[in-house]
PLY file of the C-alpha trace (Angstrom):
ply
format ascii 1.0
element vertex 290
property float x
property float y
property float z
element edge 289
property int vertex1
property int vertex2
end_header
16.67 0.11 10.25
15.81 -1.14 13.94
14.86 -4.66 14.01
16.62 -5.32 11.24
15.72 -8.72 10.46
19.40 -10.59 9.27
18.15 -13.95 10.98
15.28 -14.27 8.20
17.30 -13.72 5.62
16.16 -15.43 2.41
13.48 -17.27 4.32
10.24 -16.83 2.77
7.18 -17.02 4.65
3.43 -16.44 3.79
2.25 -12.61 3.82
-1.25 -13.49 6.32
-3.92 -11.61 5.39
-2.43 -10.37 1.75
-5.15 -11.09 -1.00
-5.13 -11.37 -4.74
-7.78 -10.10 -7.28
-7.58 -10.77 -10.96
-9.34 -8.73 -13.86
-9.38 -10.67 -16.32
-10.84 -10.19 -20.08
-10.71 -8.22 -22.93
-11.36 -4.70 -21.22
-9.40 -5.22 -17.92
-6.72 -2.65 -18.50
-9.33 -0.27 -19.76
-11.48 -0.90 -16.99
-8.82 -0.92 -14.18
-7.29 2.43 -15.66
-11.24 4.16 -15.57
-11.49 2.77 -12.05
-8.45 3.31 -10.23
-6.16 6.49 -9.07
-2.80 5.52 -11.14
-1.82 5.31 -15.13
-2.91 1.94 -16.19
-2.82 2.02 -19.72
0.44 4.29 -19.62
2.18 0.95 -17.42
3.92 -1.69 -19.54
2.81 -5.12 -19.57
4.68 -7.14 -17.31
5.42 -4.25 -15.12
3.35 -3.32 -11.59
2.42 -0.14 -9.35
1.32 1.20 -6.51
-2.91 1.91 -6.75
-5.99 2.80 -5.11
-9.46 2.66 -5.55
-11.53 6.66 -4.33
-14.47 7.17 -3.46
-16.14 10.22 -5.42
-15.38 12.08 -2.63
-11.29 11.23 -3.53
-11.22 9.39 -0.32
-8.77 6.18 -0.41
-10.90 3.00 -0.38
-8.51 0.52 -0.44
-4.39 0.53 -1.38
-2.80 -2.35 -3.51
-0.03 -3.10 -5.56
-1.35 -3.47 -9.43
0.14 -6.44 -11.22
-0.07 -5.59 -15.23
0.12 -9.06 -16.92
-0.95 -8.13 -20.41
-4.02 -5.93 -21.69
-6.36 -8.46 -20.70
-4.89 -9.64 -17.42
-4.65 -7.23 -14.65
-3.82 -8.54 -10.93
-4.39 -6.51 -7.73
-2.14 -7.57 -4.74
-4.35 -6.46 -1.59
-2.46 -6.01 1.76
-5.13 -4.87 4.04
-8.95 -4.52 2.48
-11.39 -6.92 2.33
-10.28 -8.47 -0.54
-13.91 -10.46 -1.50
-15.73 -7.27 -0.61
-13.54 -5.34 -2.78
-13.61 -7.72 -5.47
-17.48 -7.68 -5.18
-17.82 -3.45 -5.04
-15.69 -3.43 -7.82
-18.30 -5.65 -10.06
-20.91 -3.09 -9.68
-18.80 -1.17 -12.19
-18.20 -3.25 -14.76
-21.49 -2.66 -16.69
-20.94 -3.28 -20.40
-17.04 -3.94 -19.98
-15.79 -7.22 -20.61
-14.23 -7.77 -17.66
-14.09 -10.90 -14.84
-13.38 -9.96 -11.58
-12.37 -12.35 -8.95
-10.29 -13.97 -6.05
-7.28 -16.20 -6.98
-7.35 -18.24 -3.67
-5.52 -21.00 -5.63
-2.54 -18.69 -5.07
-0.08 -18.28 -2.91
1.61 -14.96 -1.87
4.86 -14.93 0.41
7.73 -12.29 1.04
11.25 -12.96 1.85
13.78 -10.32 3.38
16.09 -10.73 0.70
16.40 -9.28 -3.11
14.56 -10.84 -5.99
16.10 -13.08 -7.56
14.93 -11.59 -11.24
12.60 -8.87 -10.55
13.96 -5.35 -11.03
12.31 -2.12 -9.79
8.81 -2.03 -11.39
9.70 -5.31 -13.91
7.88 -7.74 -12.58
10.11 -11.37 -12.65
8.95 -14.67 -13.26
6.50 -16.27 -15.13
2.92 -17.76 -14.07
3.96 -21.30 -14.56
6.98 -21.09 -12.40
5.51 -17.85 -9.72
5.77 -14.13 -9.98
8.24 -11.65 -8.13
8.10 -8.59 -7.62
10.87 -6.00 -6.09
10.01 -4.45 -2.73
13.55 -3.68 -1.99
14.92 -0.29 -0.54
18.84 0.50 0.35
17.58 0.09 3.84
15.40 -3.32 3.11
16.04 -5.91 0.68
12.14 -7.22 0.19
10.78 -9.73 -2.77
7.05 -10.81 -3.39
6.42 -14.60 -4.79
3.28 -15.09 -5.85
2.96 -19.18 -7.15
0.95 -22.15 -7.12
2.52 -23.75 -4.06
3.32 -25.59 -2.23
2.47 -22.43 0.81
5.13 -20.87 2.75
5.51 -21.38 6.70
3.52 -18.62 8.81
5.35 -16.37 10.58
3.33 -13.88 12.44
7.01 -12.13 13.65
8.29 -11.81 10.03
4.98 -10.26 9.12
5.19 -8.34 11.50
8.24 -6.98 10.65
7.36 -6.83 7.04
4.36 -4.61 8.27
6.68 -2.23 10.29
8.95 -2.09 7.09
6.14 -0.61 4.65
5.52 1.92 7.35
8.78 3.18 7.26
8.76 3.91 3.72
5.41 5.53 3.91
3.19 2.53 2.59
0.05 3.13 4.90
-1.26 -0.19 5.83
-4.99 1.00 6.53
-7.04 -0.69 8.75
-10.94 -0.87 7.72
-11.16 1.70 10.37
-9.55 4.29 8.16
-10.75 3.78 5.04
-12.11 6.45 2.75
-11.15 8.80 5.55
-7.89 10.12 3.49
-7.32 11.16 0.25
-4.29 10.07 -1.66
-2.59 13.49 -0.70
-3.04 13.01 2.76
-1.12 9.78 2.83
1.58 10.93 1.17
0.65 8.51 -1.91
2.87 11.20 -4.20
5.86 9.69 -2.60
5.03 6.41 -4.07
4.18 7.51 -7.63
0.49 6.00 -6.39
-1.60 8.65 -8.04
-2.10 10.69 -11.39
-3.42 14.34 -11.86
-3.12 14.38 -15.34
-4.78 11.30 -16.46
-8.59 11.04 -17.82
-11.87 10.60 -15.30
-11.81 8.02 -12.46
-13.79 7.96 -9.04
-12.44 11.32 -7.05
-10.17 12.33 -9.68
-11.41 15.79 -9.49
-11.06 16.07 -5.93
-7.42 14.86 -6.70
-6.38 17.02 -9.28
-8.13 20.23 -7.43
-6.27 19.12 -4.35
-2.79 19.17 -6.57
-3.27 22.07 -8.95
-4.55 24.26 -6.85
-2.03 23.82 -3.94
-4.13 22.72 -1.42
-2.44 19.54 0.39
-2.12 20.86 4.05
-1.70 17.39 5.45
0.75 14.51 4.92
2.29 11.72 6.56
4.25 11.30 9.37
5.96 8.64 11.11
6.14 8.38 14.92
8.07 5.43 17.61
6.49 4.82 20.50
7.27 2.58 23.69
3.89 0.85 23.67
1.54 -0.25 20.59
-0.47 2.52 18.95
-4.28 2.21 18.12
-5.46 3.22 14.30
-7.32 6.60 15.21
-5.47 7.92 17.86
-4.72 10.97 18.38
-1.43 12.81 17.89
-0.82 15.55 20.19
1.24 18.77 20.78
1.78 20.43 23.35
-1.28 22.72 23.22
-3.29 21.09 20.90
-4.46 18.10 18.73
-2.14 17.88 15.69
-3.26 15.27 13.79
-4.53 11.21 13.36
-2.73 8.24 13.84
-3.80 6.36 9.94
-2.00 3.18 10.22
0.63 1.06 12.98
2.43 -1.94 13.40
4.10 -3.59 16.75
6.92 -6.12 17.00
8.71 -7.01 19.76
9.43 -3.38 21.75
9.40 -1.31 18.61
6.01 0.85 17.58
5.43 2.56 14.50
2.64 4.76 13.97
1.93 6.50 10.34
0.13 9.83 11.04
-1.56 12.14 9.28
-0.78 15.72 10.51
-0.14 19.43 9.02
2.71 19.84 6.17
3.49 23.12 8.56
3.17 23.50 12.20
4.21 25.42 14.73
4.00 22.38 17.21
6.21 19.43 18.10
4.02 16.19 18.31
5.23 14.98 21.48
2.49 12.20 22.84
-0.20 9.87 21.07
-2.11 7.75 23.91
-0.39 9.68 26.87
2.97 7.74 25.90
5.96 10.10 24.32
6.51 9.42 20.99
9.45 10.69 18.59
9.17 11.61 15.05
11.78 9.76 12.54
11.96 10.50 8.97
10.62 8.30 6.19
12.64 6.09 4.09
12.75 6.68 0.29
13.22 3.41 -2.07
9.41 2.37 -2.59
8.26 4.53 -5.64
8.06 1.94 -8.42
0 1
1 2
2 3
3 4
4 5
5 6
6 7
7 8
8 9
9 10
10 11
11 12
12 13
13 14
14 15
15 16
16 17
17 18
18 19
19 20
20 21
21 22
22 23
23 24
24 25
25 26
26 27
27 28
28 29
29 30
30 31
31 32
32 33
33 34
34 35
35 36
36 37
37 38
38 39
39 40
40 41
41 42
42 43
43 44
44 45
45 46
46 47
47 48
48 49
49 50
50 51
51 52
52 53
53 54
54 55
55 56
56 57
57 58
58 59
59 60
60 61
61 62
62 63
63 64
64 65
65 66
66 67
67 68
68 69
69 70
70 71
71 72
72 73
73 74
74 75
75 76
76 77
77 78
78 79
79 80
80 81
81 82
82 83
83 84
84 85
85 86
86 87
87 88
88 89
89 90
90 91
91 92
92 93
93 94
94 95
95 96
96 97
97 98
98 99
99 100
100 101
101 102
102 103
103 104
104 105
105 106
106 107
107 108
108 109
109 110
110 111
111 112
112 113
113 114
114 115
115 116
116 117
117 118
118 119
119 120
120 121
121 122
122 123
123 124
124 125
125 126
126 127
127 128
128 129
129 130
130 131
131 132
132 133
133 134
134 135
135 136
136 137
137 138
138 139
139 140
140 141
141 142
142 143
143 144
144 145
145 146
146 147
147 148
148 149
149 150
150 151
151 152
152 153
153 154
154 155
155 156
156 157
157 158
158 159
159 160
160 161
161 162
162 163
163 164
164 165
165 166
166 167
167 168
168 169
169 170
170 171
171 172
172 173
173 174
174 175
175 176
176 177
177 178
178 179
179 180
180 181
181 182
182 183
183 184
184 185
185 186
186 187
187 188
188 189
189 190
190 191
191 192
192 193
193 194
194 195
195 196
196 197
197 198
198 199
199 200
200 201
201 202
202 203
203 204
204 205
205 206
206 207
207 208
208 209
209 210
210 211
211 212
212 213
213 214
214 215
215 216
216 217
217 218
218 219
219 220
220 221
221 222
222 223
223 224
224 225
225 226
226 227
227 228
228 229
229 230
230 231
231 232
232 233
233 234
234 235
235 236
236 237
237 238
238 239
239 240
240 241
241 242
242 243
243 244
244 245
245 246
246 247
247 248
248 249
249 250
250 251
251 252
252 253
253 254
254 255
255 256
256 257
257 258
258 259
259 260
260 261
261 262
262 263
263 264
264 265
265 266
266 267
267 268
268 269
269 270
270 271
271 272
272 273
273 274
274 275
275 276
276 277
277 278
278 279
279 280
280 281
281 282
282 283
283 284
284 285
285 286
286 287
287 288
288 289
């Protein structure tokens, strides 16, 4: 991949602006699994996946990974959302559930270019006492997640940065609060990622979801896009003629640009410009589905 990043190699540094939210309590599986877009009670403890929280109208709230630590201990890694408002939306919901729901600030969360040292796929490795990894690694990217007591991990805004670009390229949308609940799980591709279920029981915009799916109405999906200068969340991605479709996440390091779009599964159009600057579609990467 361009920019590969070989001089960080097994350096871990903190993942700024990556939040964690435990549910915690006798009903969190149950309660995360009526909540969210993905099979919770179908995942293994000790295992995690890619999830989302919809609005009734199926509309993707916020993204996260979903850390499965037993029945009663369910962890949400956050990339992007505002993890305290989240946290505090979500308790709304809880009702009669015994449930917790909070921050872990004690925490901290870092990423390394480099493969886990005992996490494999969607088996989570570790332990609490000594930190929890996860696998993030592609056959384009080898990427681990530590999440541990400390002490915390050097920033590096460039590795982030980078880290950022990678989860583009595999067609993790890193949303902006500009662009949530403006896509539905379709739209962003989340199939690719295994992020979503059509066949399990109610949850916020599952209808809208499983409509979408059975009735073979996804029109739209991701798309990734370089560009020479840095691309703005919203912007639009144009044809020759026309409009095609909306810029839903980017990420900028160095001279490279990466811009995940949102445009029609068919077209007759090449998208040849977002922001007046020429931009050139590249395929995503596989290697994220967990």
């Amino acid at each position: 991949m361009p920019d590969n990043p070989q001089a960080l190699y097994g350096q871990a540094f903190a993942l700024s602006g990556q939040q964690l939210i435990a549910l915690e309590g006798r009903d969190a599986a149950a309660f995360a699994h009526s909540q969210f877009m993905n099979e919770v009670k179908a995942l293994a403890d000790g295992h995690w996946q890619w999830n989302g929280w919809l609005t009734p109208k199926g509309r993707v709230i916020a993204l996260f990974a979903l850390l499965r630590l037993s029945e009663q201990r369910i962890w949400l890694l956050v990339p992007d959302a505002d993890a305290a408002a989240l946290a505090e939306s979500l308790k709304r919901f809880v009702f009669r559930s015994k449930v917790a729901i909070g921050l872990r600030e004690d925490l901290v969360i870092e990423g390394r270019f480099a493969a886990p040292a005992s996490a494999r796929d969607a088996a989570i490795g570790g332990d609490e006492a000594s930190g929890l990894e996860l696998d993030l690694s592609s056959a384009e990217s080898p990427r681990s997640v530590r999440i541990h007591a400390g002490p915390a991990a050097a920033e590096n805004p460039a590795a982030v940065a980078l880290w950022a670009q990678a989860d583009l390229r595999h067609g993790l949308p890193r949303l902006p609060a500009s662009q949530a609940e403006q896509w539905t799980p379709q739209q962003l591709s989340l199939d690719r990622l295994r992020a979503f279920s059509v066949k399990k029981g109610c949850y916020p915009g599952q209808e809208i979801v499983a409509r979408t799916h059975f009735l073979g109405k996804a029109k739209r999906g991701l798309a990734l896009f370089e560009s020479p200068a840095a691309i703005a969340a919203g912007a639009d991605v144009r044809g020759e003629a026309a409009v095609l479709g909306t810029v839903a996440a980017s990420a900028s390091h160095d001279a490279t640009h990466l811009a995940l779009a949102v445009l029609p599964l068919e077209r007759n159009e090449t998208a040849t410009s977002i922001d007046g600057h020429a931009v050139v579609e590249t395929p995503l990467l596989d290697g994220l589905a967990r």
